[in-house]
LUMDO-424088 format. One line per 4 residues: number of its first residue (from 1); their letters; for each residue z, y, x of C-alpha. Coordinates in steps of 0.25 Angstrom, whole numbers, plus 5000, padded with zeros to 4 digits. Each point is the difference from the previous one (the first is absolute). Layout:
NUM> A> Z/Y/X ~ ...
***
This chain:
1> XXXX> 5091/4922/4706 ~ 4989/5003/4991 ~ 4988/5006/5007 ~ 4993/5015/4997
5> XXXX> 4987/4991/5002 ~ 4992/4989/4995 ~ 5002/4990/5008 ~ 5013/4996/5006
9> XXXX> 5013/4996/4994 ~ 5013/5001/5011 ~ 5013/4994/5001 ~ 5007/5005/5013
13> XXXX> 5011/4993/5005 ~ 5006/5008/5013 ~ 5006/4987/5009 ~ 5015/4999/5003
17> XXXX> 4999/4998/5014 ~ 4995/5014/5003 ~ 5000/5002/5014 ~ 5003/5015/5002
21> XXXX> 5011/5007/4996 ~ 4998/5008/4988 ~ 5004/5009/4996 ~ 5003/5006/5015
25> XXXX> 4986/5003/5008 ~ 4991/4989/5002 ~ 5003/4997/5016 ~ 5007/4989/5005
29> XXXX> 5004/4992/5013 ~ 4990/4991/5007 ~ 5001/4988/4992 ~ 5000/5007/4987
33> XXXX> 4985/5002/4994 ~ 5000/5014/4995 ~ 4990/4992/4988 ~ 5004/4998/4984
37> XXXX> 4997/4989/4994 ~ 4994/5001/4988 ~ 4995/4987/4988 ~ 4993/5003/4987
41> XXXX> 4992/4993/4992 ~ 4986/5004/4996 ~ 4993/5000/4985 ~ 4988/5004/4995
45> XXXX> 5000/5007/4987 ~ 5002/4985/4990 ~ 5011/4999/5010 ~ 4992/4989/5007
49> XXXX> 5005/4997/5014 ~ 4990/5003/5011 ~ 4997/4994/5014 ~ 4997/4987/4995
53> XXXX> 5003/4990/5012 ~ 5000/5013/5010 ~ 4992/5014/5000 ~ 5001/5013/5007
57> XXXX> 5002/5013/4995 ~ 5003/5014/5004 ~ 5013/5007/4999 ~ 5005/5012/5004
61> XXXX> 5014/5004/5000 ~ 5008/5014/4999 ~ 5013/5006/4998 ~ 5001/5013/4988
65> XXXX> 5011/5008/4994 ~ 4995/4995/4985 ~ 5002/4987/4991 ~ 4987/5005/4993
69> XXXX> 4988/5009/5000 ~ 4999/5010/5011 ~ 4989/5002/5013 ~ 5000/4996/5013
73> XXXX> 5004/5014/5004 ~ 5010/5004/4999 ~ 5007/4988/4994 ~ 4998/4990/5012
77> XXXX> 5010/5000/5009 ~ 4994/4991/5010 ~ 4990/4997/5007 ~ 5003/5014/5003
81> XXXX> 4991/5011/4997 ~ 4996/4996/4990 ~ 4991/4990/5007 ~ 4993/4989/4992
85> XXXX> 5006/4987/5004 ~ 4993/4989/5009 ~ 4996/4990/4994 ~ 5003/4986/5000
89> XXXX> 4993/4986/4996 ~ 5011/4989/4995 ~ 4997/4986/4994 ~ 5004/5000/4986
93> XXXX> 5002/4984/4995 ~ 5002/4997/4987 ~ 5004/5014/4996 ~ 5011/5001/5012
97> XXXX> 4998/5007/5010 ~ 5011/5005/5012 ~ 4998/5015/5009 ~ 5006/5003/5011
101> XXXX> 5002/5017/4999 ~ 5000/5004/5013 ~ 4993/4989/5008 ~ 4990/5008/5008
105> XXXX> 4995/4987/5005 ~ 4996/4998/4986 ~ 4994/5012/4999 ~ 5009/5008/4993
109> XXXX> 5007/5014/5002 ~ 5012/5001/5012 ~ 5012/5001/4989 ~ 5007/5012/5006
113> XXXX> 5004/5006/4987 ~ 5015/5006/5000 ~ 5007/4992/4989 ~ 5014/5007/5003
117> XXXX> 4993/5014/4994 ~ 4994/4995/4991 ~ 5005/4989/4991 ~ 4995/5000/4987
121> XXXX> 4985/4996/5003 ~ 4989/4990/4992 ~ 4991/4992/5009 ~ 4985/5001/4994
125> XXXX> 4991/4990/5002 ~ 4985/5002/4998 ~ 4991/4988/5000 ~ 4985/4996/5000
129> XXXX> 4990/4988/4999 ~ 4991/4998/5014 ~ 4988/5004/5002 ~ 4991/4990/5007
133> XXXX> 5013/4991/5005 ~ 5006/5012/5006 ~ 5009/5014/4996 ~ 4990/5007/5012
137> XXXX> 4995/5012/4990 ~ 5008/4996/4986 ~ 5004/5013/4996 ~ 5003/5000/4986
141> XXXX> 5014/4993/4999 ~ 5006/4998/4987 ~ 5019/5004/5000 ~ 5009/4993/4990
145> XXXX> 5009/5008/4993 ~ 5011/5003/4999 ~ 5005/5000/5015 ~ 5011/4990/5003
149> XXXX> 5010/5009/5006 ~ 5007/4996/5016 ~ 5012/4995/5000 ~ 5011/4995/5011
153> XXXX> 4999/4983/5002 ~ 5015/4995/5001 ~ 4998/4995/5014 ~ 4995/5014/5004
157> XXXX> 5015/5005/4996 ~ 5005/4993/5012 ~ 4989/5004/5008 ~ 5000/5001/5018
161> XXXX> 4996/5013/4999 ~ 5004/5014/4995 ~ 4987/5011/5002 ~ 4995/4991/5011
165> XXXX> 5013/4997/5008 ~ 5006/4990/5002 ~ 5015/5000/5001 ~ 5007/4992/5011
169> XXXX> 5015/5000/5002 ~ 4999/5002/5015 ~ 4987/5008/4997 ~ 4990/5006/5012
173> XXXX> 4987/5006/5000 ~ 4998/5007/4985 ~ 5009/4989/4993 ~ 5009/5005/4990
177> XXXX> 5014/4998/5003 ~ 5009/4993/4993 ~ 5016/4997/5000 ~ 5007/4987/5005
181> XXXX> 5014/4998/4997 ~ 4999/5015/4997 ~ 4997/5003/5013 ~ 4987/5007/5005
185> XXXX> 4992/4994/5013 ~ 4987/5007/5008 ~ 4993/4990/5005 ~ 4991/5007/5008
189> XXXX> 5000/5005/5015 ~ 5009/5012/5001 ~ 5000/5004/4985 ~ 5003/5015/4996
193> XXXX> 5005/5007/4988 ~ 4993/5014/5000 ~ 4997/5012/4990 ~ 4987/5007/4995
197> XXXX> 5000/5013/5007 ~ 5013/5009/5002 ~ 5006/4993/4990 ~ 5013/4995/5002
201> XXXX> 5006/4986/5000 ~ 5015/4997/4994 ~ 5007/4988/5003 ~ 5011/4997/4990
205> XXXX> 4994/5012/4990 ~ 5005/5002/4985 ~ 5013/4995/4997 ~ 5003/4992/5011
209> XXXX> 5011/5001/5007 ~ 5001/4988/5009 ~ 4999/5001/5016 ~ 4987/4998/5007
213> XXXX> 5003/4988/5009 ~ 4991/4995/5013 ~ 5002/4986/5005 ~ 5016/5000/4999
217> XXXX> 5010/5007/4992 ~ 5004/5005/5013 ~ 4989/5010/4999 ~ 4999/5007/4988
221> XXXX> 4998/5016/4994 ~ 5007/5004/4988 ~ 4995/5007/4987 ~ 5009/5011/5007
225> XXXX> 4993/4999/5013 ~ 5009/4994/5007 ~ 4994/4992/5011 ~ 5006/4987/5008
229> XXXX> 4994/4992/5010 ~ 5005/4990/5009 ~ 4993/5002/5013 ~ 4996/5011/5008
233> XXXX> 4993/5012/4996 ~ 4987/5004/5008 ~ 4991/5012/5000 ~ 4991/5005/5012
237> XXXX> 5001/5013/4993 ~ 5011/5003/4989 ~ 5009/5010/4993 ~ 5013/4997/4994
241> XXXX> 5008/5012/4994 ~ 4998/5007/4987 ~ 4989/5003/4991 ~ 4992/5012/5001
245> XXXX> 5009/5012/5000 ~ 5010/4995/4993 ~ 5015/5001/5004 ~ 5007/4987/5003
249> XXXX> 5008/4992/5011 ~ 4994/4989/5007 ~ 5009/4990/5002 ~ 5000/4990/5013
253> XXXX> 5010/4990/4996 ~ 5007/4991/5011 ~ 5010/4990/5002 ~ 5014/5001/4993
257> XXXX> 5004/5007/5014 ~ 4990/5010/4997 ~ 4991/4997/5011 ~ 4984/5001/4999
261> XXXX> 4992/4996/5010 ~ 4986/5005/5004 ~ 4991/4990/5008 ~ 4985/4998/5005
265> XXXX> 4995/4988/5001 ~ 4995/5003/5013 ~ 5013/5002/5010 ~ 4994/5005/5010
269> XXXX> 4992/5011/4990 ~ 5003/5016/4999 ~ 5004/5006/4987 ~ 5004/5011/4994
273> XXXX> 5010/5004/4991 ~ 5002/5015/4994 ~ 5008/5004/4992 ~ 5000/5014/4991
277> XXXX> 5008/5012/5003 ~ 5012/4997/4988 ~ 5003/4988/5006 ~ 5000/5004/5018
281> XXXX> 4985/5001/5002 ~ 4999/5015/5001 ~ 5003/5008/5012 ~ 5012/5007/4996
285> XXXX> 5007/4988/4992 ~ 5011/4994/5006 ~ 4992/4990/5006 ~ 4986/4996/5003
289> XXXX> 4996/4987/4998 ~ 4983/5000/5001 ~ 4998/4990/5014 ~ 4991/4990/5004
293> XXXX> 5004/4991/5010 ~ 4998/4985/5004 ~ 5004/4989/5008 ~ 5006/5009/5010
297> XXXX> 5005/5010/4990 ~ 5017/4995/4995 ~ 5004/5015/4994 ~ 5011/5004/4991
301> XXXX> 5006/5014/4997 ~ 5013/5003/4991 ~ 4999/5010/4989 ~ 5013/5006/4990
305> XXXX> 4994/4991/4989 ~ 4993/4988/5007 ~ 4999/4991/5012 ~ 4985/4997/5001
309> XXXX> 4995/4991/5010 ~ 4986/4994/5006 ~ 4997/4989/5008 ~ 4987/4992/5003
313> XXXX> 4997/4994/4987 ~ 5011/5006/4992 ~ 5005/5014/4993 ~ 5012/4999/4992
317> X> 5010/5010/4993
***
Protein backbone atom coordinates (compact mmCIF):
# COMPACT_ATOMS: atom_id res chain seq x y z
CA UNK A 1 0.00 0.00 0.00
CA UNK A 2 1.61 3.28 -0.93
CA UNK A 3 1.37 5.90 1.96
CA UNK A 4 -0.58 9.58 1.83
CA UNK A 5 2.51 10.52 3.88
CA UNK A 6 6.13 10.82 4.05
CA UNK A 7 7.26 8.20 5.92
CA UNK A 8 5.90 4.86 5.73
CA UNK A 9 5.69 2.33 3.05
CA UNK A 10 2.85 -0.76 3.88
CA UNK A 11 2.43 -4.17 2.75
CA UNK A 12 -0.70 -5.68 4.69
CA UNK A 13 -1.13 -9.28 4.77
CA UNK A 14 -4.71 -10.26 6.59
CA UNK A 15 -3.52 -13.99 8.14
CA UNK A 16 -5.52 -17.17 7.05
CA UNK A 17 -6.22 -18.27 10.34
CA UNK A 18 -8.61 -15.67 11.29
CA UNK A 19 -10.31 -16.54 14.30
CA UNK A 20 -13.80 -15.00 13.99
CA UNK A 21 -16.20 -15.67 11.63
CA UNK A 22 -16.46 -13.07 8.84
CA UNK A 23 -18.41 -12.13 7.30
CA UNK A 24 -21.23 -13.00 10.07
CA UNK A 25 -20.97 -10.63 13.48
CA UNK A 26 -17.78 -10.82 15.09
CA UNK A 27 -18.99 -12.90 18.47
CA UNK A 28 -18.26 -16.37 19.05
CA UNK A 29 -18.31 -19.34 21.64
CA UNK A 30 -15.97 -19.39 24.64
CA UNK A 31 -12.82 -20.73 22.99
CA UNK A 32 -13.14 -18.57 20.01
CA UNK A 33 -11.21 -15.12 20.41
CA UNK A 34 -13.31 -12.53 18.87
CA UNK A 35 -9.50 -11.05 17.69
CA UNK A 36 -8.29 -10.84 13.78
CA UNK A 37 -5.09 -11.38 13.13
CA UNK A 38 -3.43 -9.01 11.07
CA UNK A 39 0.73 -9.18 9.38
CA UNK A 40 2.31 -6.47 7.50
CA UNK A 41 5.47 -5.38 6.74
CA UNK A 42 6.65 -1.79 7.50
CA UNK A 43 8.88 0.65 4.96
CA UNK A 44 9.97 3.75 5.10
CA UNK A 45 9.71 5.91 2.00
CA UNK A 46 13.28 4.12 -0.05
CA UNK A 47 11.47 1.16 1.03
CA UNK A 48 13.87 0.48 3.81
CA UNK A 49 12.58 -2.03 6.38
CA UNK A 50 12.19 -0.74 9.78
CA UNK A 51 12.44 -2.03 13.33
CA UNK A 52 15.81 -3.20 13.09
CA UNK A 53 16.29 -6.22 15.63
CA UNK A 54 13.00 -4.91 17.43
CA UNK A 55 11.24 -1.47 18.07
CA UNK A 56 7.88 -0.23 19.06
CA UNK A 57 5.37 1.64 17.31
CA UNK A 58 2.09 3.01 17.48
CA UNK A 59 -0.90 1.65 15.63
CA UNK A 60 -4.28 2.17 15.38
CA UNK A 61 -6.85 0.43 13.70
CA UNK A 62 -10.41 0.88 12.17
CA UNK A 63 -13.13 -0.33 10.14
CA UNK A 64 -14.78 2.34 6.99
CA UNK A 65 -16.98 1.99 4.22
CA UNK A 66 -14.08 3.24 1.56
CA UNK A 67 -10.87 1.80 -0.29
CA UNK A 68 -9.70 5.41 -0.37
CA UNK A 69 -10.01 9.00 0.65
CA UNK A 70 -12.92 9.79 3.02
CA UNK A 71 -13.25 11.13 7.11
CA UNK A 72 -13.57 9.39 9.94
CA UNK A 73 -17.19 10.67 10.05
CA UNK A 74 -19.20 9.35 8.41
CA UNK A 75 -16.98 6.60 6.70
CA UNK A 76 -15.84 4.65 9.86
CA UNK A 77 -17.82 2.06 10.85
CA UNK A 78 -16.15 1.08 13.84
CA UNK A 79 -15.21 1.84 16.58
CA UNK A 80 -18.69 3.15 16.50
CA UNK A 81 -19.49 6.67 16.69
CA UNK A 82 -17.07 7.71 14.99
CA UNK A 83 -14.70 7.27 17.90
CA UNK A 84 -10.99 7.40 17.26
CA UNK A 85 -9.64 4.14 17.78
CA UNK A 86 -7.32 3.16 20.87
CA UNK A 87 -4.19 2.73 20.41
CA UNK A 88 -1.71 0.16 20.32
CA UNK A 89 2.12 -0.26 20.75
CA UNK A 90 3.54 -3.47 18.69
CA UNK A 91 7.21 -4.49 18.03
CA UNK A 92 7.97 -4.20 14.44
CA UNK A 93 11.16 -6.58 13.68
CA UNK A 94 12.83 -6.28 10.50
CA UNK A 95 9.94 -4.55 8.91
CA UNK A 96 7.37 -7.44 10.16
CA UNK A 97 5.23 -6.97 12.41
CA UNK A 98 1.81 -9.02 13.73
CA UNK A 99 -1.80 -7.17 15.47
CA UNK A 100 -3.95 -8.84 17.05
CA UNK A 101 -7.51 -6.40 16.12
CA UNK A 102 -9.53 -6.92 18.92
CA UNK A 103 -7.25 -8.00 21.66
CA UNK A 104 -8.29 -5.64 24.53
CA UNK A 105 -5.55 -6.96 26.49
CA UNK A 106 -3.32 -5.50 24.06
CA UNK A 107 -4.87 -2.47 24.10
CA UNK A 108 -7.07 -2.43 21.20
CA UNK A 109 -10.83 -1.89 20.53
CA UNK A 110 -13.42 -4.70 21.65
CA UNK A 111 -14.22 -6.02 17.97
CA UNK A 112 -18.02 -5.84 18.11
CA UNK A 113 -18.56 -4.74 14.62
CA UNK A 114 -21.53 -6.62 12.68
CA UNK A 115 -19.90 -8.09 9.63
CA UNK A 116 -23.29 -9.98 8.48
CA UNK A 117 -24.48 -6.09 7.63
CA UNK A 118 -22.06 -4.95 6.38
CA UNK A 119 -19.76 -6.87 4.02
CA UNK A 120 -17.89 -4.87 1.93
CA UNK A 121 -15.64 -2.96 4.43
CA UNK A 122 -11.47 -1.84 4.29
CA UNK A 123 -9.46 -2.09 7.43
CA UNK A 124 -7.37 1.35 8.07
CA UNK A 125 -4.40 1.33 9.67
CA UNK A 126 -2.79 4.60 10.92
CA UNK A 127 0.59 4.42 12.43
CA UNK A 128 3.27 6.55 14.30
CA UNK A 129 6.92 6.58 15.50
CA UNK A 130 7.06 6.88 19.63
CA UNK A 131 7.65 9.58 21.26
CA UNK A 132 10.13 9.34 24.22
CA UNK A 133 9.77 5.06 24.07
CA UNK A 134 6.17 5.28 24.33
CA UNK A 135 2.73 6.04 21.99
CA UNK A 136 1.28 8.00 25.52
CA UNK A 137 0.50 11.56 23.71
CA UNK A 138 1.54 10.61 19.83
CA UNK A 139 -1.22 11.98 18.17
CA UNK A 140 -0.16 12.66 14.76
CA UNK A 141 -0.53 9.08 12.94
CA UNK A 142 0.31 8.70 9.54
CA UNK A 143 -2.73 5.76 7.23
CA UNK A 144 -1.50 3.96 4.26
CA UNK A 145 -3.63 4.00 1.40
CA UNK A 146 -5.50 2.41 -0.20
CA UNK A 147 -7.39 0.45 2.55
CA UNK A 148 -7.09 -3.29 2.21
CA UNK A 149 -10.57 -4.43 2.08
CA UNK A 150 -11.98 -7.44 4.70
CA UNK A 151 -12.54 -10.40 3.45
CA UNK A 152 -13.76 -14.15 4.84
CA UNK A 153 -10.64 -16.71 5.82
CA UNK A 154 -11.54 -20.35 4.39
CA UNK A 155 -11.44 -21.68 7.77
CA UNK A 156 -13.90 -19.00 8.95
CA UNK A 157 -16.49 -20.85 6.09
CA UNK A 158 -16.81 -23.63 8.24
CA UNK A 159 -17.05 -21.73 11.28
CA UNK A 160 -18.79 -23.01 15.09
CA UNK A 161 -20.74 -20.14 15.04
CA UNK A 162 -23.50 -18.42 13.12
CA UNK A 163 -24.34 -14.54 14.79
CA UNK A 164 -22.95 -15.87 18.02
CA UNK A 165 -24.74 -19.20 18.37
CA UNK A 166 -23.71 -22.19 18.39
CA UNK A 167 -25.47 -25.05 16.80
CA UNK A 168 -25.94 -28.35 18.59
CA UNK A 169 -27.73 -31.31 17.17
CA UNK A 170 -29.35 -31.95 20.78
CA UNK A 171 -29.22 -27.98 21.30
CA UNK A 172 -30.25 -26.29 24.95
CA UNK A 173 -29.85 -23.09 26.27
CA UNK A 174 -29.65 -20.54 23.00
CA UNK A 175 -28.04 -23.16 20.66
CA UNK A 176 -29.06 -23.18 17.42
CA UNK A 177 -30.78 -26.42 16.47
CA UNK A 178 -29.65 -28.55 14.07
CA UNK A 179 -31.07 -32.07 12.22
CA UNK A 180 -29.87 -35.49 13.05
CA UNK A 181 -30.90 -38.07 10.58
CA UNK A 182 -33.46 -35.49 9.75
CA UNK A 183 -34.99 -35.59 12.88
CA UNK A 184 -35.12 -32.49 15.24
CA UNK A 185 -34.19 -33.08 19.20
CA UNK A 186 -34.67 -30.23 22.29
CA UNK A 187 -32.32 -30.94 24.49
CA UNK A 188 -33.28 -28.67 27.13
CA UNK A 189 -35.63 -29.31 30.18
CA UNK A 190 -39.23 -29.29 29.11
CA UNK A 191 -38.73 -27.33 25.57
CA UNK A 192 -41.53 -25.36 24.05
CA UNK A 193 -42.51 -24.35 20.72
CA UNK A 194 -44.33 -20.88 20.97
CA UNK A 195 -45.63 -17.80 18.79
CA UNK A 196 -45.05 -13.84 19.15
CA UNK A 197 -48.05 -12.51 20.33
CA UNK A 198 -51.73 -13.59 18.94
CA UNK A 199 -50.20 -15.19 16.21
CA UNK A 200 -51.01 -18.36 15.23
CA UNK A 201 -48.89 -21.59 15.10
CA UNK A 202 -49.43 -24.24 11.99
CA UNK A 203 -48.25 -27.52 12.18
CA UNK A 204 -48.04 -29.35 8.85
CA UNK A 205 -48.82 -25.60 6.90
CA UNK A 206 -48.45 -25.05 3.17
CA UNK A 207 -48.95 -28.06 1.02
CA UNK A 208 -48.54 -30.65 3.22
CA UNK A 209 -50.85 -33.08 3.40
CA UNK A 210 -49.36 -35.66 5.75
CA UNK A 211 -50.93 -36.70 9.14
CA UNK A 212 -49.51 -35.16 12.38
CA UNK A 213 -48.38 -38.09 14.32
CA UNK A 214 -47.49 -38.16 18.50
CA UNK A 215 -45.38 -41.19 19.57
CA UNK A 216 -47.27 -43.93 17.51
CA UNK A 217 -49.01 -44.27 14.33
CA UNK A 218 -51.85 -45.18 16.61
CA UNK A 219 -52.27 -41.60 17.55
CA UNK A 220 -52.53 -39.41 14.58
CA UNK A 221 -54.72 -36.18 13.16
CA UNK A 222 -55.38 -35.88 9.77
CA UNK A 223 -55.11 -32.84 7.18
CA UNK A 224 -58.90 -33.41 7.34
CA UNK A 225 -59.02 -33.32 11.01
CA UNK A 226 -59.60 -36.65 11.76
CA UNK A 227 -58.35 -37.44 14.99
CA UNK A 228 -57.08 -41.13 16.43
CA UNK A 229 -55.74 -41.94 19.54
CA UNK A 230 -55.12 -45.29 21.20
CA UNK A 231 -55.95 -44.54 24.71
CA UNK A 232 -58.19 -42.79 26.68
CA UNK A 233 -59.32 -39.42 26.35
CA UNK A 234 -59.39 -37.20 29.45
CA UNK A 235 -60.54 -33.67 30.19
CA UNK A 236 -61.61 -32.19 33.76
CA UNK A 237 -63.78 -29.90 31.66
CA UNK A 238 -64.62 -30.67 27.89
CA UNK A 239 -67.23 -30.25 25.22
CA UNK A 240 -67.61 -32.67 22.41
CA UNK A 241 -70.25 -31.73 19.74
CA UNK A 242 -70.48 -29.37 16.90
CA UNK A 243 -68.77 -26.24 16.13
CA UNK A 244 -70.28 -23.13 17.01
CA UNK A 245 -73.77 -22.79 15.79
CA UNK A 246 -73.36 -24.92 13.04
CA UNK A 247 -75.85 -27.84 12.10
CA UNK A 248 -74.23 -31.32 12.29
CA UNK A 249 -74.65 -34.92 14.00
CA UNK A 250 -72.34 -35.86 16.69
CA UNK A 251 -71.66 -39.34 16.23
CA UNK A 252 -70.83 -41.65 19.46
CA UNK A 253 -69.92 -44.74 17.62
CA UNK A 254 -69.74 -48.20 19.54
CA UNK A 255 -69.27 -51.65 18.94
CA UNK A 256 -70.57 -53.66 15.77
CA UNK A 257 -73.63 -54.54 18.18
CA UNK A 258 -74.17 -50.78 18.43
CA UNK A 259 -73.37 -50.42 21.94
CA UNK A 260 -71.63 -47.32 23.57
CA UNK A 261 -70.82 -47.19 26.85
CA UNK A 262 -70.27 -44.28 29.33
CA UNK A 263 -68.00 -44.79 32.31
CA UNK A 264 -66.39 -42.67 35.15
CA UNK A 265 -63.37 -43.59 36.44
CA UNK A 266 -64.54 -43.39 39.79
CA UNK A 267 -67.43 -46.13 40.28
CA UNK A 268 -68.70 -45.12 43.16
CA UNK A 269 -69.05 -41.28 41.54
CA UNK A 270 -72.36 -39.33 40.53
CA UNK A 271 -72.82 -38.15 36.90
CA UNK A 272 -75.06 -36.65 35.03
CA UNK A 273 -76.16 -37.42 31.67
CA UNK A 274 -78.78 -34.85 29.67
CA UNK A 275 -79.97 -35.15 26.87
CA UNK A 276 -81.78 -32.41 24.53
CA UNK A 277 -85.64 -32.26 23.92
CA UNK A 278 -85.33 -33.85 20.13
CA UNK A 279 -83.94 -36.77 21.26
CA UNK A 280 -86.12 -37.56 25.06
CA UNK A 281 -84.74 -34.78 27.28
CA UNK A 282 -87.61 -32.55 27.17
CA UNK A 283 -90.65 -32.90 29.22
CA UNK A 284 -93.23 -33.77 26.77
CA UNK A 285 -91.02 -35.97 24.48
CA UNK A 286 -91.76 -39.56 24.63
CA UNK A 287 -89.20 -40.08 27.33
CA UNK A 288 -87.02 -38.32 29.79
CA UNK A 289 -83.64 -39.26 30.02
CA UNK A 290 -81.90 -36.35 32.25
CA UNK A 291 -80.77 -38.41 35.84
CA UNK A 292 -78.19 -38.63 38.00
CA UNK A 293 -77.62 -41.56 39.98
CA UNK A 294 -74.80 -43.71 41.50
CA UNK A 295 -73.86 -46.64 43.15
CA UNK A 296 -77.27 -47.23 44.38
CA UNK A 297 -79.15 -46.01 41.34
CA UNK A 298 -79.70 -49.42 38.36
CA UNK A 299 -82.67 -47.39 36.26
CA UNK A 300 -83.76 -48.22 32.70
CA UNK A 301 -87.02 -46.95 31.04
CA UNK A 302 -88.48 -47.98 27.47
CA UNK A 303 -89.33 -45.51 24.87
CA UNK A 304 -91.20 -46.29 21.16
CA UNK A 305 -87.76 -45.74 19.58
CA UNK A 306 -85.09 -46.67 22.26
CA UNK A 307 -84.35 -48.84 25.32
CA UNK A 308 -82.07 -46.60 27.34
CA UNK A 309 -80.42 -47.97 30.36
CA UNK A 310 -78.08 -46.64 33.36
CA UNK A 311 -76.18 -48.44 35.80
CA UNK A 312 -73.23 -47.34 38.31
CA UNK A 313 -70.69 -46.73 35.97
CA UNK A 314 -72.49 -47.07 32.81
CA UNK A 315 -75.14 -45.51 30.13
CA UNK A 316 -75.87 -47.24 27.14
CA UNK A 317 -78.40 -46.90 24.23
Amino acid sequence: MKNKGRFFFLVLVLFAGISFVLPFVAQAAPGVPEILIQQGRLLDSGGNLLGGTGTNYCFRFSVWDVSTGGTRNPNQLWPSAFAVPSTMTIEVKSGVFSAGIGDTVAGGDTLNFNFQDNDTVYLNVEIAAQSGGSCAGVSSFETPDPRQRIGAAGYALNANTVGGFTPAQSATGSQIPVLSSGNLALGGTNPQLNVTGGNTLTLQGGAGTGAIQFFSSANNITSAGALTIAGGLTSTSATIGVAGTATGTLLLKGTTSGTVTLTTADAAGTYTLTLPTAVGGGRNSPYRCSRKWGVELDYSCRSRRHDISWSPNRYRS
